[in-house]
C-alpha positions in Angstrom: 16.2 72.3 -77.6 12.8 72.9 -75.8 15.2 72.5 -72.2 17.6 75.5 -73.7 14.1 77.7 -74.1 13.1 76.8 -70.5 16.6 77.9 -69.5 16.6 81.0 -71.4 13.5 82.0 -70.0 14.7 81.7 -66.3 17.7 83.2 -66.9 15.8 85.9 -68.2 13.0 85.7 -65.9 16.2 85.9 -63.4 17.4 89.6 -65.1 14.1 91.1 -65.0 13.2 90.0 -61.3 16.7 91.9 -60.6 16.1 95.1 -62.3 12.8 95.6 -60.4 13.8 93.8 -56.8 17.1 94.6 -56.3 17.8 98.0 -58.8 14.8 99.3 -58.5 14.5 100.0 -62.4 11.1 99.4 -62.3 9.3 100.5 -59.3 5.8 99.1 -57.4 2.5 99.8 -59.7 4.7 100.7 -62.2 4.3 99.6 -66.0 6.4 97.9 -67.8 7.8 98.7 -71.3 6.1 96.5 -74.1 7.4 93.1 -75.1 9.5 94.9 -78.0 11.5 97.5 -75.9 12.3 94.5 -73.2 13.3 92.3 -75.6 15.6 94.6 -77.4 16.8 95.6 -73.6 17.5 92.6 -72.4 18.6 91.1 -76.2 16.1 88.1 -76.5 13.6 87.1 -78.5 9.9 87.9 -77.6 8.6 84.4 -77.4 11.8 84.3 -74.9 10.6 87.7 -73.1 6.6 86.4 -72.9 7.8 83.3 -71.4 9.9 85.3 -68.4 6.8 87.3 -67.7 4.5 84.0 -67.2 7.3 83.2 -64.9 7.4 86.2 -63.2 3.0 86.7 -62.9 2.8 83.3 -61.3 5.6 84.2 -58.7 3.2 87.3 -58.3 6.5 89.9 -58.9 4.0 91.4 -62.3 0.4 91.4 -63.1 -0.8 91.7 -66.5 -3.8 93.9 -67.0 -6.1 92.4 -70.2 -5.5 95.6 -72.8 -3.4 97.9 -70.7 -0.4 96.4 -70.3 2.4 94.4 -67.6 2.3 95.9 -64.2 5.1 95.5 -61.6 2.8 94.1 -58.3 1.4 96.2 -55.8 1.8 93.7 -53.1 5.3 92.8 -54.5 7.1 95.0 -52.1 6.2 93.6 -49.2 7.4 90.0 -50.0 10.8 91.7 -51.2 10.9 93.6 -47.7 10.3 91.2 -45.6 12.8 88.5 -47.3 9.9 85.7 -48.1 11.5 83.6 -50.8 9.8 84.4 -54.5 10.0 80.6 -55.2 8.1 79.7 -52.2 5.7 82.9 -52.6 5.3 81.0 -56.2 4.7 77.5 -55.1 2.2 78.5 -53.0 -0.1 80.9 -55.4 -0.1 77.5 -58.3 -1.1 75.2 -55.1 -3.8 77.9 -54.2 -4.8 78.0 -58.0 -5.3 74.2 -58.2 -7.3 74.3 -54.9 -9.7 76.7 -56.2 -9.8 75.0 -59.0 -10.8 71.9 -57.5 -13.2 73.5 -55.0 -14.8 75.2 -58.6 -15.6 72.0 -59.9 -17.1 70.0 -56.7 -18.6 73.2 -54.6 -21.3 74.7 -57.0 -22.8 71.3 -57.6 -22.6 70.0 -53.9 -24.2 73.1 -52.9 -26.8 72.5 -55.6 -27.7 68.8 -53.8 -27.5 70.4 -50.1 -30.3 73.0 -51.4 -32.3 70.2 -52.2 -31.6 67.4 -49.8 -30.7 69.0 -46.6 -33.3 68.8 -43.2 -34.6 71.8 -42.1 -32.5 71.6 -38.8 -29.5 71.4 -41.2 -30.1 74.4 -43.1 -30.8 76.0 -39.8 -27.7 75.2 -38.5 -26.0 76.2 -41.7 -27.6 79.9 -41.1 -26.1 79.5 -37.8 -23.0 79.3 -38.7 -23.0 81.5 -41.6 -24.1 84.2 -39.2 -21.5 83.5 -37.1 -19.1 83.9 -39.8 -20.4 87.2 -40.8 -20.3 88.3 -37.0 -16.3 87.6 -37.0 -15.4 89.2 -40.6 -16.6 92.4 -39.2 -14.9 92.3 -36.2 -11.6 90.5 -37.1 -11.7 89.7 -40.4 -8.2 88.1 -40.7 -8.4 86.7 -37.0 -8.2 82.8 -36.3 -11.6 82.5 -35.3 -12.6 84.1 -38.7 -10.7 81.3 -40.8 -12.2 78.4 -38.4 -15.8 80.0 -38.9 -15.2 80.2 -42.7 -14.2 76.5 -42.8 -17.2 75.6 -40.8 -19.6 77.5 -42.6 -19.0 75.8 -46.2 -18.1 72.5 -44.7 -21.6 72.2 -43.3 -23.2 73.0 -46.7 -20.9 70.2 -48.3 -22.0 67.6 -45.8 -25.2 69.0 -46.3 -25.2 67.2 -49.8 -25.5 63.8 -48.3 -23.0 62.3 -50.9 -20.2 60.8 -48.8 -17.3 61.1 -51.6 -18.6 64.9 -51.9 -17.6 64.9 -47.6 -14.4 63.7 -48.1 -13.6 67.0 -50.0 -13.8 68.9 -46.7 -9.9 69.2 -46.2 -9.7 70.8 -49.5 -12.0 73.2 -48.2 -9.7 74.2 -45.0 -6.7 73.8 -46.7 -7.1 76.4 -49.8 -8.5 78.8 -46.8 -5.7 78.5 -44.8 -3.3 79.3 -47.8 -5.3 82.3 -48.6 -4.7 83.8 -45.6 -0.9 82.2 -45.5 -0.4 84.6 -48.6 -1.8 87.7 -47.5 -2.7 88.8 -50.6 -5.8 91.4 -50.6 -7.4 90.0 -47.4 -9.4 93.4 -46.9 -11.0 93.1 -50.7 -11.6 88.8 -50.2 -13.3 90.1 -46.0 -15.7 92.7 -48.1 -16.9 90.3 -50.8 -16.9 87.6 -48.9 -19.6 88.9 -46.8 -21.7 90.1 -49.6 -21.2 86.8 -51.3 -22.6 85.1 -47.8 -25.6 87.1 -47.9 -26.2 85.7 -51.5 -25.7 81.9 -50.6 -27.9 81.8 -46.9 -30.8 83.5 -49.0 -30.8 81.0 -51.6 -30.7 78.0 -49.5 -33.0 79.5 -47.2 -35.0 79.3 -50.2 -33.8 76.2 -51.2 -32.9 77.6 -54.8 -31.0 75.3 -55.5 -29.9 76.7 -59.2 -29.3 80.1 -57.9 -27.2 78.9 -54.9 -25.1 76.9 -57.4 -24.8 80.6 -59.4 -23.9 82.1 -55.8 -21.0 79.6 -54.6 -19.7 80.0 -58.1 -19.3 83.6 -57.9 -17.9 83.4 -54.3 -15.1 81.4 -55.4 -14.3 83.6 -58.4 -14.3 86.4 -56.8 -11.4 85.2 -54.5 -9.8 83.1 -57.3 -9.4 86.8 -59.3 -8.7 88.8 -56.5 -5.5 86.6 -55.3 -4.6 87.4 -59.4 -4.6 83.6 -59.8 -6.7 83.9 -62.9 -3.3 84.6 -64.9 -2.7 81.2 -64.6 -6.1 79.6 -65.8 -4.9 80.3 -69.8 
């Protein structure tokens, strides 16, 4: 029974995708009708029609706004335009979930140890880099050497931490940074906080606040975690 559900729900999942990709019914930014009407369009039920949307928000076609409503995507378009395949685009924005995800749970408090633990010369060099970092995000914020800096920046403050199983998350690091930009979702908005949210994490460990850089890395990480619309997903 439960399989005939799942089936019912990409087939209608399937329907919907077509009336806004290929007919155009509903257009980019556009809002969508309320569970009721869609159901009664499209002759379902509305557990049926709330399961099609999930499918559809974490292949990043809609985006529902808390109170307001389900929004076909603004960045939709260009996916459909330029033939990337939805299930691919999909794959990648639940791997990029988990990877925030993980980085959520081990960042904040390796950060927190670095503040505390870290040489002098390390947290100079950590400044360095950070620096560096910001230099490249205002002059190429989506360049190569922008992602490498990026990498380097919050690696150092991992190894920082001094807590070799902590080190070994490094690849995660790179890895959900490298997807970010591989989905091209809002890179201008991620660029602008990004740099504020720098500022925030050199002060504190500069100031070896070790509390208050845990608060910083946290927010960091949200901020991109929200702004890629992955936060859908974390229900």
């Amino acid at each position: 029974m439960q399989g005939n559900q799942e089936n019912l729900s990409q087939r209608t999942a399937d329907r919907l995708r077509k009336l806004i990709v290929e007919e155009q019914r509903y257009r980019q930014g556009e809002k969508l009708p309320n569970e009721n009407e869609l159901s009664e369009i499209l002759g379902i039920s509305r557990t049926t029609m709330r399961e099609a949307i999930r499918i559809l928000v974490a292949e990043g076609v809609l985006v529902v706004h808390r109170g307001k409503g389900t929004f076909v995507s603004e960045q939709m378009e260009r996916y459909t335009e330029s033939g990337i395949d939805m299930q691919g685009f999909a794959d990648l924005k639940v791997t990029l979930h988990d990877l925030y995800e993980a980085r959520l749970i081990f960042e904040p408090e390796a950060a927190a140890l670095a503040c505390v633990r870290a040489s002098d010369e390390e947290i100079e060099n950590i400044l360095k880099l950070g620096h560096e970092c910001q230099r490249l995000l205002m002059e190429n914020p989506t360049g190569g050497e922008r992602i490498a800096s990026e990498s380097a920046f919050h690696g150092a403050i991992l190894k920082a931490s001094h807590n070799e199983f902590i080190s070994s998350f490094l690849p995660t690091i790179t890895e959900t940074i490298e997807k970010t930009f591989a989905l091209d979702f809002n890179l201008d908005v991620i660029a602008e906080d990004a740099y504020k949210d720098h500022i925030m994490i050199m002060d504190f460990l500069k100031k070896r606040d070790a509390q208050a850089l845990k608060s910083a890395v946290t927010i960091h990480l949200r901020h991109a975690f929200w702004t890629e619309q992955l936060a859908s997903q974390d229900q």
